[in-house]
Structure formats: structure tokens, C-alpha cells
N, C-alpha and C positions, 0 to 999 in steps of 0.2 A: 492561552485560553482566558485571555483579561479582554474585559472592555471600560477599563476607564475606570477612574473614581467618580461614586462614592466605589462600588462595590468590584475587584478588581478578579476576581473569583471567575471560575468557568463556569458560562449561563449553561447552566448545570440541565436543564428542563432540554436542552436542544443534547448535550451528553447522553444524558439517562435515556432517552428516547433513541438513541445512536447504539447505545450496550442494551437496551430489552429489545429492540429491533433485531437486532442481529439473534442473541439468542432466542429468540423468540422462530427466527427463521432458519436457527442452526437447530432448533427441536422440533420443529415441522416435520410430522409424521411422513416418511418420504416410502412412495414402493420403491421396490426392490430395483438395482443398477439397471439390470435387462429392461425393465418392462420402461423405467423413464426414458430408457433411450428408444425400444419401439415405439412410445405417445413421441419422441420429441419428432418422428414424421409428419404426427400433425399439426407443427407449428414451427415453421423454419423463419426464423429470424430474417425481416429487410436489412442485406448491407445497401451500403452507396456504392456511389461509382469510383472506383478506383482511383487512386490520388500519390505521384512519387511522394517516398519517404523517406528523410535519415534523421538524425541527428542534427548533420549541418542545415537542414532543412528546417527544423524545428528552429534551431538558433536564429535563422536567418529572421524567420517568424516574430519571433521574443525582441530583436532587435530593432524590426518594423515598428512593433507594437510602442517601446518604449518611446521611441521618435515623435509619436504621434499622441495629443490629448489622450488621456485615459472614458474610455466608453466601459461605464458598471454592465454589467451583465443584462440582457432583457427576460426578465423572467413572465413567461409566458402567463395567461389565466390566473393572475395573483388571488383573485379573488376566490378562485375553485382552491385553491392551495390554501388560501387561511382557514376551510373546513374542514381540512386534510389535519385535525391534532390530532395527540397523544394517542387517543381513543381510536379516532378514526385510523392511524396509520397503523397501529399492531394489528387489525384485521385484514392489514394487506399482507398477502404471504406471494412470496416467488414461486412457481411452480417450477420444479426438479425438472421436469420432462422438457423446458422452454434452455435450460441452462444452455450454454454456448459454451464449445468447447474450445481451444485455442490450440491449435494440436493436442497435447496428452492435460492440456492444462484447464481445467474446469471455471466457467467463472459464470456468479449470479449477481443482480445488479440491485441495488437501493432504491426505491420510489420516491419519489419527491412529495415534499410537505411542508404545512407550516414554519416545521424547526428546518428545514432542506429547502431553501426556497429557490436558490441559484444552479439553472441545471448546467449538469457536464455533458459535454461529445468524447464517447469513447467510439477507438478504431478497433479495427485488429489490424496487424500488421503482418506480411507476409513479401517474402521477394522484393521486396525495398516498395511494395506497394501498400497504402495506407485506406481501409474502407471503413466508413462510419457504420455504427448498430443503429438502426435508427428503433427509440421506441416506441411499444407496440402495447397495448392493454393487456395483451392475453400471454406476456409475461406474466400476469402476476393474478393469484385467487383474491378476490373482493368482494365483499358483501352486495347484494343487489342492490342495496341504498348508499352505496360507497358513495362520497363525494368525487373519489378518485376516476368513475365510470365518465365523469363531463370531462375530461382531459382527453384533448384532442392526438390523434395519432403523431408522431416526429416529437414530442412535448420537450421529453428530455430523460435523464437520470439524474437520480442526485450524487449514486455511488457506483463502488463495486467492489467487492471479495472474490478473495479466492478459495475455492475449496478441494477437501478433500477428494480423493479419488468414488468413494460411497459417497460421495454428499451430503453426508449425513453434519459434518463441520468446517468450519474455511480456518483459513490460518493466517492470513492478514485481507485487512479491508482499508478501502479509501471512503472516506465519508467527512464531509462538509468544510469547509478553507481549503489551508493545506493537508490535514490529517491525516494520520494512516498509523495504523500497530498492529500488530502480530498476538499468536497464541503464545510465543513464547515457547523455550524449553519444554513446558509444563502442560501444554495445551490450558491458559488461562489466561485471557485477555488481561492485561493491567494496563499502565501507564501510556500515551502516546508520544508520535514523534508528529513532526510537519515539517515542512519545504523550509519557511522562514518566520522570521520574529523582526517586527517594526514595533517600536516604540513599546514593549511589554517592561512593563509594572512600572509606568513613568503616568504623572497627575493628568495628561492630555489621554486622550481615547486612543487603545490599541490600535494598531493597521493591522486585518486581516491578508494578505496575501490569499488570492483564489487561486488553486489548479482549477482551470475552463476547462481542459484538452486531456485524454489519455491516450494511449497508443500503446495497445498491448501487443508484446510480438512473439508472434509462434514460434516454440521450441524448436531444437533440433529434436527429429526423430529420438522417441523413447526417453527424451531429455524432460524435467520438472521444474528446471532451473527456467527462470522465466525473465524477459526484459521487461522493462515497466515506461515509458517517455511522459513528462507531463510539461504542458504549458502552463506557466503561472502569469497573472497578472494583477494589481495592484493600481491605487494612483498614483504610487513613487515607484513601481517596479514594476518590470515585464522580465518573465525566464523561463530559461528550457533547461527540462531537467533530464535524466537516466538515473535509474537507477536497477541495474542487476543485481535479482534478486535469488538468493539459494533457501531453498525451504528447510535443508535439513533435516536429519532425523528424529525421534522422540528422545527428550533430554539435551540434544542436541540444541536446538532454537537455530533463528533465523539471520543469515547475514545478509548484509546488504552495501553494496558498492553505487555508490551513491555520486556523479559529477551533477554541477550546477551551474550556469551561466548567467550572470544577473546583468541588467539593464536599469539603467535609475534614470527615473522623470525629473525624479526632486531628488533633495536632502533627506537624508533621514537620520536625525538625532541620537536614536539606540537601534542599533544595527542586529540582529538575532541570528545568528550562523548556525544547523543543526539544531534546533530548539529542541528539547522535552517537556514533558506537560505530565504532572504528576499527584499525586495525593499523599499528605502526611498530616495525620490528626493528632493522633498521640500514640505514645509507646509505654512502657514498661517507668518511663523516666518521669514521665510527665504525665502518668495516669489519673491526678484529680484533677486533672481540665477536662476530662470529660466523663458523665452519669452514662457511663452504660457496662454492659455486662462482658465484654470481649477486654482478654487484658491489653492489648492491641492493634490500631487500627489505621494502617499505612501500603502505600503500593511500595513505596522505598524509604529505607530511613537514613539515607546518606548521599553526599554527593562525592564523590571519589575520582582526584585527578591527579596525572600523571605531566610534573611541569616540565618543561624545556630544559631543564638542569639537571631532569631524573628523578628528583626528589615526589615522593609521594607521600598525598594528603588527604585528609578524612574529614571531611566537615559534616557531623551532624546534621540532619534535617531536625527544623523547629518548628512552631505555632505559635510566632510573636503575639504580642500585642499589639501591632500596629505594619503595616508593609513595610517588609524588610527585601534592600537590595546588596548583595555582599560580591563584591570583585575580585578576582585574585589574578593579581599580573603575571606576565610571564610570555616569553617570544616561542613560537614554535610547538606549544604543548604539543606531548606525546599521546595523549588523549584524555578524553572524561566522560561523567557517567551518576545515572541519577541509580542506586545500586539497593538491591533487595537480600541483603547479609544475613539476615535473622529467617531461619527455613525450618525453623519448628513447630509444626503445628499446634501444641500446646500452649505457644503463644498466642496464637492469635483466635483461634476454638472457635470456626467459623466454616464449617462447611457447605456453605453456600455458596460465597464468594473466595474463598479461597487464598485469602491474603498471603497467605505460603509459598503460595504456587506464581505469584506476580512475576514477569521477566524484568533482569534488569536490565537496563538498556544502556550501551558504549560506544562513545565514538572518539574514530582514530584516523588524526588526518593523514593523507595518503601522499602530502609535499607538506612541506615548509608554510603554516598561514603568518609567517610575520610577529610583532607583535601587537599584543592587545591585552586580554584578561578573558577569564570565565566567569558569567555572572551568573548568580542565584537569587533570584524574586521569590520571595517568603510571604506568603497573605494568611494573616487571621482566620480561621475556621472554626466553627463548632459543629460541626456535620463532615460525614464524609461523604457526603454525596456533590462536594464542592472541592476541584481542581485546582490546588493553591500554590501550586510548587510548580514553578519554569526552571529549566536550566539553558544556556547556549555560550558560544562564542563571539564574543565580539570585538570586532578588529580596533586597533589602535585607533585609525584615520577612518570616521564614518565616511561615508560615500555622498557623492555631490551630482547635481547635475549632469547628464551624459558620461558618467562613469559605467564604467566595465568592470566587472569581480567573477571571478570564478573561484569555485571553492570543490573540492574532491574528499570524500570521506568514504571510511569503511562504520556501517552502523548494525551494531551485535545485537539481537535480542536474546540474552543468555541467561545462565545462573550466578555468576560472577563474571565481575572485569578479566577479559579474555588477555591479560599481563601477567608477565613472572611477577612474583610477589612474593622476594625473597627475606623482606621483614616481618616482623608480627603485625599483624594490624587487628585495627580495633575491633572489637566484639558486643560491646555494650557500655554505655555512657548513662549513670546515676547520679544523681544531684539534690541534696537535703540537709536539711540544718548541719551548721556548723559547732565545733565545739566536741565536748566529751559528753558522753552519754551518763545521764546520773546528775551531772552536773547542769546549772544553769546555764542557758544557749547563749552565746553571745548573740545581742540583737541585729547585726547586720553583716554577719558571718555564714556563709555558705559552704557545704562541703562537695568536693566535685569526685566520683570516684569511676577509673576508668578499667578497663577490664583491655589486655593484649591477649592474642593468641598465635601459634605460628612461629616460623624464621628457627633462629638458633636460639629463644630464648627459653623452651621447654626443657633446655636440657643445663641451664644455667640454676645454683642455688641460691640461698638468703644471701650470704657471705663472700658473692663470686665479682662484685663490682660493677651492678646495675644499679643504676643512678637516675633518678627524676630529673627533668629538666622541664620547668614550666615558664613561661613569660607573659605577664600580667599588662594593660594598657596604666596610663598613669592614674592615680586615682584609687587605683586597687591595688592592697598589698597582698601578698601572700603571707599567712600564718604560719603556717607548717608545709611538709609536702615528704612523701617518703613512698618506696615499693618495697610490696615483699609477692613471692609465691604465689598463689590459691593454693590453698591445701586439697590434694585429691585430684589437682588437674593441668594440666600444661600451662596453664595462663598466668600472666603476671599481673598485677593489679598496683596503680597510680592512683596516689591517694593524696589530695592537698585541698585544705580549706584556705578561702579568702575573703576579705574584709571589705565591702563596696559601700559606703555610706556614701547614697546621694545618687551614686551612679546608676545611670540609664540600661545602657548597653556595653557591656564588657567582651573583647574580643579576647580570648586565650588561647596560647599555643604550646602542647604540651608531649611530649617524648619519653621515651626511656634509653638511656645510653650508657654505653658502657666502654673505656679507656677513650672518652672520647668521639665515638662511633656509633650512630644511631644501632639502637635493636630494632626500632616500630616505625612503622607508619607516622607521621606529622598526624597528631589529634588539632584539630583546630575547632575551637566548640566559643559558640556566641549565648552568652545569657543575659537574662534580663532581670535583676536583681528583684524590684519592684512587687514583680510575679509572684516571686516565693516569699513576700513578706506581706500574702496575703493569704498565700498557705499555711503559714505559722499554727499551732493555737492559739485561739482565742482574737483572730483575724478575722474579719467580714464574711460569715459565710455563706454570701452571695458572691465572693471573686472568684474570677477562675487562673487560677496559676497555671502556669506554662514552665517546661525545659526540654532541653535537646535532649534526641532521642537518641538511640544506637551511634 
């Protein structure tokens, strides 16, 4: 959700408008199941004329496309559409009784607008037959002075959700690029995913990749389990995508088996495979970065992956100062995940949005991708109303001219990484003056204190051969470093201060082990000395310090 420097942030006003839309249409005073379904007699949906359809059909499509010049989308009435804002669009609501059913699977569609300018053609699919919805105005309730009423019949759509069986809420929606997220375990929207990532958090302007095309395909009898088809196209890529999708139960959350077939015009620089799209402002760690009254305020506070060697790693999510991209090599990962670990309400004391309740989201490739690294794009924020945190895959060898890629994934919308996790892992990550308390601080000393929980270390004591193991970049020494206990609670706690005069960016990697043998999770926590030597006393009390969070 970057578009470029200066500002690399999710244009957040096309977002916000995407989440009050929805709920806005998921609280839409709805009569009762019966009665929308006797009104929906007075308004049956135009399909099209029937059209064969697979898969390979789609691909063959995707393959055309990229052959040939890239043509952007014709967005119809642009002019009707710029008076389609904010204002104007939440008075448009979907009427319940118009909804289209897909055999047992309900689905309402997005209106196009200002922030939605590029419409989509959604099918339904049935018997390998493919028929367009074409739209129609009386989808949807409008004000008589709607700007939306000059929009000519066929226009388009921008989106579409799914919902519940009452209608009363949907549980994932597609809405504007590639986009699309779920309720979550939780029934509470957070974080999103998308098709692909070109060129995100690099000093040239993002590529957004479009899904044009959807193709929903009717269940089996009494089935909820639903397929999804989208064409994607770009000026460096065209693709066809599936993705079967299982709703799941409550608590449960949403999986999704996901193949993808890519087609490239051109080159593309930074490649994005499975992308997330996330929010992290501050936590518990790094509470005076920002004046407000919630002790914190994040959709996920970590990135969590599982490398090709096994080995599992916990990288904090941060709020640099400045855009941060951090890579971690590795052939084959077993999977990764932008992860929501901290689920205490008390934390976050926000019953509104719900930061508690956020999914976190995982993904696990379903063959061998080679190698490459997992990257993390980090942007400066001081609001949370700006999507600063990307995660994705990106392969060793970017992609060239008339290359072919296929990539196949399983993507969890859960409450934790859907992995054995037979170590302790991390729980929360603390960071403030270094030195002894009582005593004078040393001036360019930090204290970093980590908190384990979990594996077989609950059952380990002071005296039983659990060992820190921290490793510092050059530059920075370590002063001390020692674990003991929590008293009162399973958790073990990793304590070491360190000495950064001058330095910028500090990469740490930190453990607990014992005869040798890891007990934890790999902590891997980035700081930025600078920050907290403006948190001090008697430092600038106009900076805003920053540190890693959970």
C-alpha cells in the first residue's frame, strides 16, 4: 500500500473509505432473511450470455494479455465518479434484497467512486460456464441527489464481499488493486493481503497490480466452501489466479489455498510474492512515540518465520525513523507471517476497533519457491490511520521479459501461526536506559529486556543451565547480558545492555540456550540508538523516540 517517495504510507483516505464502507454496509439496518428474499423477486439481477470456463481458460487469457502492450483500464464517467467522495459514497448502501446468491453463498458488491475508480467484471460460474453480473442502480439505496444516479446501466463495480448467511456481516471482501482480507478468527477486520507486490518500499513509485476479472464459482450443494478466479493485470504483469477458499468456523478463521500464474511484460526490480499490508504505531516498548491514551496501538506486532533449515525467528515490528527494508535469506521457507501475539484486551483498551481481536495472517508454501529472502518494508508513522508495514517473498532471480512464475500457497487468517512451536517464543520486547538504577546512566548505553514463554523452559530453574546468547553488529559492544525466571510465571526473561556510540541501526540477535540447544525462538530486534537518546531526560522535548515492539 506504498506509492512512492516522499510519502510511502497507505493513501490511507482511499483505506478509511474501504473499512467505514464496509461497516457502514455490514450495519445497514437489514429486514428479516424471508422478507429480503420475497423483495429480491423484484429485482433479479442481468447476467450475460454464457461464456466456457476453467482455469486453463483463464491462464490462457493472462498469457494473451501479457504478449501484448499493456492497455490501463477504461474507467467509464470519470467525471460522475470524482463526485462520488467520502461523503457521497457512505450514502450509498447495497440493498439486502438485490444480494446475489451464488448457490448457498451470499455475495454484495462495492460501488465505485472517487477512491474506486477502476471498475471490475465479476461472473458467477457454474458447469464450466462463465456469466457476467452486469450492473444495475437498483443494487444499491442512494440519495435522490446522489451523484451516483448519472451512472449509466453496465458501469461496473468496484468490489465484492462475502457474507454471512443473515446478512447482516461478510467475512472477506475484495476491494480496490489486488486486495482482499477477512473477519478473521475474531470476526474483526485488521490487516490485508493482495495478489502481488512490485517494486514496494523502493525510492521509484509502487506498481499496483489490478484484479480486472472475478469469477465466482457456485458451491457444491449445501457446501460454503467457495472458489474465487481473478485476472490480474499490470504494465509488467498479467495473471490468473484461484484461490479456494474455506470460511471456517468462529475462532476458527479463514484459509485459503491460493495458485498463481504470472506473465511479465518487463522486469521488475523487487518482486512481492504473497504480500501483507499492515499497521504498527506503537506498543508497550515504544509508548512515548506517541500522545495518546491507548497503551497500544497495532494490527500485528511481529513478523514470524519459519526458514528452510527449521529454524524459527521473531523479528519485532518497529516505527523507524526513517524507511526501513530488512531481508532474511533462506531457500525453501517453510512459511511466514505478519502475527498478532499480544490478545489482552487490557492492552490495547479499545473497544471500538478492537486491536485484540486483529487476525493474524500466515503463509505456507505448498512446493519448494527456491531461494530468495522474506522482506519487511518499515515506514515512519505517527497515526494509525496509515498502513506502514508490508511483508512478502521475494525470489532470488527477479523476473525478466516473457518469463513465466508460478507460485502456490496455503494463506491462514488465524490467531497464531498455524506451526508446532515446540520452543518458547517471544512474548514481549522492552528497551530503556542502560546502566543500574540509582546510579548515573551511562550516556550511550541501552537496556534491552526480553520476555520467553512456552517449550520446556517453564519447567527449568535459576541454577539448571540456561544461557543467553546475544550477537551484537560491529560497532556495538555488549556490556552485560544474563537470564533468570519471572517470578510468579512460566516465563523466562533476557536481560543485556549495550553500548552504540555513533551508531545508526543496530541489528541484534538474541536466544536462550541451554547445553548448547536452543530453548526460544531466534529474537531478532532492530534499534535505532539515536531515538532513545532523545528519550533521555532532559532531551528535546519535541522528539519522538521509537523502539521495537512485542
Amino acid at each position: 500500500m506504498f506509492n512512492g517517495v516522499p510519502d510511502l504510507r497507505l493513501r490511507r483516505p482511499a483505506a478509511l473509505c474501504a473499512a467505514v464502507l464496509a461497516l457502514a454496509l455490514g450495519q445497514t439496518a437489514l429486514p428479516p432473511l424471508a422478507a429480503a428474499q420475497e423483495q429480491a423477486a423484484a429485482f433479479q439481477p442481468a447476467l450475460g450470455q454464457a461464456q466456457p470456463f476453467s482455469m486453463d481458460v483463464l491462464t490462457q487469457r493472462a498469457r494473451d494479455l501479457a504478449a501484448q502492450p499493456y492497455r490501463a483500464p477504461v474507467v467509464e464517467q470519470p467525471e460522475v465518479l470524482e463526485k462520488i467522495d467520502y461523503d457521497a459514497h457512505w450514502k450509498i448502501r447495497f440493498r439486502p434484497e438485490a444480494t446475489v446468491r451464488v448457490g448457498d453463498v451470499p455475495v454484495q458488491f462495492f460501488h465505485l467512486g472517487t477512491y474506486f475508480r477502476n471498475p471490475v467484471r465479476i461472473a458467477v460460474v457454474e458447469d464450466g460456464a462463465a456469466r457476467a453480473i452486469t450492473y444495475d442502480p437498483r443494487f444499491f439505496d442512494m440519495p435522490a441527489d446522489s451523484p451516483a444516479r448519472q451512472l449509466t446501466r453496465g458501469t461496473g463495480f468496484a468490489g465484492f464481499r462475502l457474507m454471512d448467511p443473515d446478512l447482516r456481516t461478510d467475512w472477506i471482501s475484495f476491494l480496490g488493486a489486488s486486495y482482499f482480507r477477512t473477519s478473521g478468527p475474531f470476526g474483526q477486520y485488521g490487516m490485508s493481503a493482495r495478489g502481488l507486490a512490485i517494486n514496494s518500499g523502493m525510492t521509484e513509485p509502487e506498481e499496483f497490480p489490478l484484479f480486472t476479472e472475478f469469477y465466482i464459482e457456485k458451491p457444491k450443494d449445501g457446501q460454503t466452501d467457495v472458489t474465487i478466479y481473478a485476472l490480474m493485470d499490470s504494465p509488467s504483469v498479467a495473471g490468473a489466479y484461484r484461490m479456494d477458499i474455506r470460511k471456517g468456523t468462529p475462532g476458527q478463521g479463514q484459509t485459503m489455498q491460493v495458485s498463481s500464474k504470472l506473465f511479465f511484460r518487463n522486469a521488475v526490480q523487487r518482486l512481492g510474492i504473497a504480500p501483507l499490508t499492515s499497521m504498527y504505531w506503537y506498543s508497550e516498548t515504544n509508548r512515548v512515540l506517541a500522545f495518546d491514551w491507548r497503551p497500544e496501538v497495532h494490527d500485528a506486532d511481529g513478523l514470524m518465520m519459519v526458514m528452510g533449515n527449521g529454524e524459527q525467528i521473531w523479528r519485532p515490528l518497529m516505527n523507524p525513523p526513517r524507511v526501513v527494508t530488512s531481508s532474511f535469506q533462506t531457500e525453501n521457507p517453510k512459511g511466514f507471517g505478519l502475527i498478532q501475539r499480544d490478545r489482552r484486551f487490557e492492552n490495547y483498551e479499545d473497544d471500538g476497533v478492537f486491536y485484540d481481536r486483529r487476525a493474524s495472517v500466515w503463509i505456507a508454501p505448498r512446493e519448494g519457491w527456491g531461494k530468495g529472502n522474506v522482506q519487511l518494508v518499515e515506514i515512519p508513522t505517527e497515526d494509525e490511520v496509515y498502513d506502514n508495514i508490508v511483508a512478502f517473498w521475494n525470489p532470488e532471480r527477479q523476473p525478466q521479459p516473457g518469463q513465466e512464475m508460478d507460485f502456490d500457497y496455503t494463506l491462514s487468517w488465524v490467531d497464531q501461526a498455524p506451526v508446532p512451536q515446540p520452543l518458547a517464543r517471544t512474548v514481549s520486547t522492552r528497551i530503556g536506559a542502560g546502566g543500574v538504577p540509582g546510579l548515573p546512566r551511562p550516556k550511550d548505553e541501552l537496556k534491552i529486556v526480553i520476555d520467553f514463554d512456552g517449550g520446556q523452559i517453564g519447567t527449568l530453574g535459576q541454577n539448571q543451565g540456561v544461557e543467553p546468547v546475544v550477537t551484537v553488529p560491529e560497532g556495538v559492544t555488549i556490556v552485560q547480558s544474563y537470564a533468570l525466571p519471572v517470578v510468579g510465571t512460566s516465563r523466562w526473561r533476557l536481560i543485556f545492555d549495550i553500548d552504540a556510540p555513533g551508531v545508526e541501526t543496530a541489528d541484534i540477535r538474541a536466544y536462550l540456550a541451554k547445553d548448547g540447544q536452543p530453548l526460544t525462538e531466534t529474537w531478532l530486534g532492530q534499534v535505532h540508538p539515536a531515538q532513545f537518546d532523545r528519550a533521555r531526560p532532559g532531551a528535546d522535548a519535541q522528539a519522538t523516540p521509537a523502539a521495537v515492539s512485542n
